[in-house]
C-alpha positions as CSV (number, residue, x, y, z in Angstrom):
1,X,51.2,6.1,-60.4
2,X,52.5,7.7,-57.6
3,X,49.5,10.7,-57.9
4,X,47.1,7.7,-57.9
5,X,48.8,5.9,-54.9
6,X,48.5,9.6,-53.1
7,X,45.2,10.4,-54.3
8,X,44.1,6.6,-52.8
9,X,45.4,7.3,-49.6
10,X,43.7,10.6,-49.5
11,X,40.2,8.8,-50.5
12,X,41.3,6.1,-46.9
13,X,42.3,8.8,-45.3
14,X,38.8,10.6,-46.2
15,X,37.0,7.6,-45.9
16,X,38.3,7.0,-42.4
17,X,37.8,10.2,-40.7
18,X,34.4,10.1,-42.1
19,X,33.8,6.7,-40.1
20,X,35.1,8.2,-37.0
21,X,32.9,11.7,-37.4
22,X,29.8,8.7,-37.7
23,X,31.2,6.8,-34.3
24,X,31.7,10.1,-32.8
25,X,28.3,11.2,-33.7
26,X,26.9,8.1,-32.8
27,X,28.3,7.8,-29.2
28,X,27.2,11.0,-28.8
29,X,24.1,10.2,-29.4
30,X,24.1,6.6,-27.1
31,X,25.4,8.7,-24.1
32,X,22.5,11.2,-24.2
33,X,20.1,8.3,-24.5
34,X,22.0,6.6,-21.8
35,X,21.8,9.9,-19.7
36,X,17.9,9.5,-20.8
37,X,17.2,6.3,-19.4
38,X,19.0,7.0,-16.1
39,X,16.8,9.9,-15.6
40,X,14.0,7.9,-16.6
41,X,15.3,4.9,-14.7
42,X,15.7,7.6,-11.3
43,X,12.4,8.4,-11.8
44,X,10.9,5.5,-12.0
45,X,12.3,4.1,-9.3
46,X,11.6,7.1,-7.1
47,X,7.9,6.6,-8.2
48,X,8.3,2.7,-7.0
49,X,9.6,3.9,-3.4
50,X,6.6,6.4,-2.9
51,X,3.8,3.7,-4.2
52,X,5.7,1.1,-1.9
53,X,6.1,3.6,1.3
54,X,2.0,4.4,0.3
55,X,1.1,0.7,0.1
56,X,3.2,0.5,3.5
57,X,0.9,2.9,5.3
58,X,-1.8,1.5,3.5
59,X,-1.1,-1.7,5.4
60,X,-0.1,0.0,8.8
61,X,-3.9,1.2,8.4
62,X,-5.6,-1.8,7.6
63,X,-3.5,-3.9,10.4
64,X,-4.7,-1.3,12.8
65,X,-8.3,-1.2,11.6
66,X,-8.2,-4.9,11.9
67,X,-7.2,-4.6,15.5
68,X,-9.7,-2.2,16.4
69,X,-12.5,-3.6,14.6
70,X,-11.2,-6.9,16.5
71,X,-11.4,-4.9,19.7
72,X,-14.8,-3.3,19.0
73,X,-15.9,-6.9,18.3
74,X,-15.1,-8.2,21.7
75,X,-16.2,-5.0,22.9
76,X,-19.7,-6.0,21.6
77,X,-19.5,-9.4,22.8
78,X,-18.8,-8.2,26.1
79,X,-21.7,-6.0,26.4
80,X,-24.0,-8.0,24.6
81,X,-23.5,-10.8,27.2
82,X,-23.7,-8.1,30.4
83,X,-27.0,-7.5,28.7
84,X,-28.0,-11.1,28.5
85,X,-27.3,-11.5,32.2
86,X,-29.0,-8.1,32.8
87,X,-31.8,-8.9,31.3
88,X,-32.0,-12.9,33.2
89,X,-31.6,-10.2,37.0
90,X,-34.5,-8.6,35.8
91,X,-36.3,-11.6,35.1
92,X,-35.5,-12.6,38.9
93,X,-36.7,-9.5,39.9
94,X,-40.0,-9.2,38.4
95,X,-40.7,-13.4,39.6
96,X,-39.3,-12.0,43.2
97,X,-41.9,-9.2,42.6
98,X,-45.0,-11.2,41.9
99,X,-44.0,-13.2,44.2
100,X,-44.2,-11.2,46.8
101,X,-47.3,-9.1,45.5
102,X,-49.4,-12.7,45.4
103,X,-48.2,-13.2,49.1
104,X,-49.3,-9.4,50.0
105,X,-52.6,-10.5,48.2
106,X,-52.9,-13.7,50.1
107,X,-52.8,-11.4,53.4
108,X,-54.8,-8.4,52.4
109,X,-57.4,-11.3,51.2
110,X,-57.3,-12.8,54.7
C-alpha cells in the first residue's frame, strides 16, 4: 500500500510539473505575443502621427491657398473695377473729342 501511496504521489507530482512546464510554455508564449502587439501597437501609432502631421500640412496648405485665392479674388475685383472706370474716362474722352472736332468743323465750315 505504501508502494501504491508513493507511486500516487509520484504520478501528482508528475502530473503537476507537467502543468507548470504547460503554464511556463504558455506565458512564454503570451509575453512574446504581448512584445508583438506592442511593436505592432508602436508602429501603428507612429504611422497615425505621420498621416496626422501630413493631414496637418495638408490643411496649413489649403488654409493658405484659400487666403491667396481670396486675395487674388479681390485682386481681380480691384482691377476689374479700375477697368470699368478706365474704360467710362475713355468714354469721356472720345465725347470731349468729337466734341471738339464738330466745333473745329463748325469753324473751318464758316
Amino acid at each position: 500500500m505504501e508502494a501504491a501511496a508513493q507511486e500516487q504521489g509520484i504520478d501528482s507530482l508528475a502530473h503537476l510539473e507537467e502543468r507548470i512546464t504547460k503554464a511556463v510554455q504558455a506565458i512564454t508564449t503570451l509575453r512574446s505575443e504581448n512584445q508583438q502587439l506592442q511593436q505592432r501597437l508602436k508602429a501603428a501609432l507612429d504611422e497615425l502621427k505621420s498621416a496626422s502631421g501630413a493631414r496637418d500640412q495638408g490643411e496649413a496648405r489649403a488654409t493658405a491657398m484659400q487666403r491667396e485665392r481670396d486675395e487674388l479674388n479681390l485682386r481681380v475685383k480691384r482691377l476689374s473695377d479700375e477697368l470699368d472706370d478706365l474704360r467710362g474716362e475713355r468714354k469721356q474722352v472720345r465725347t470731349r473729342i468729337e466734341k471738339l472736332l464738330n466745333q473745329l468743323d463748325l469753324l473751318s465750315a464758316s
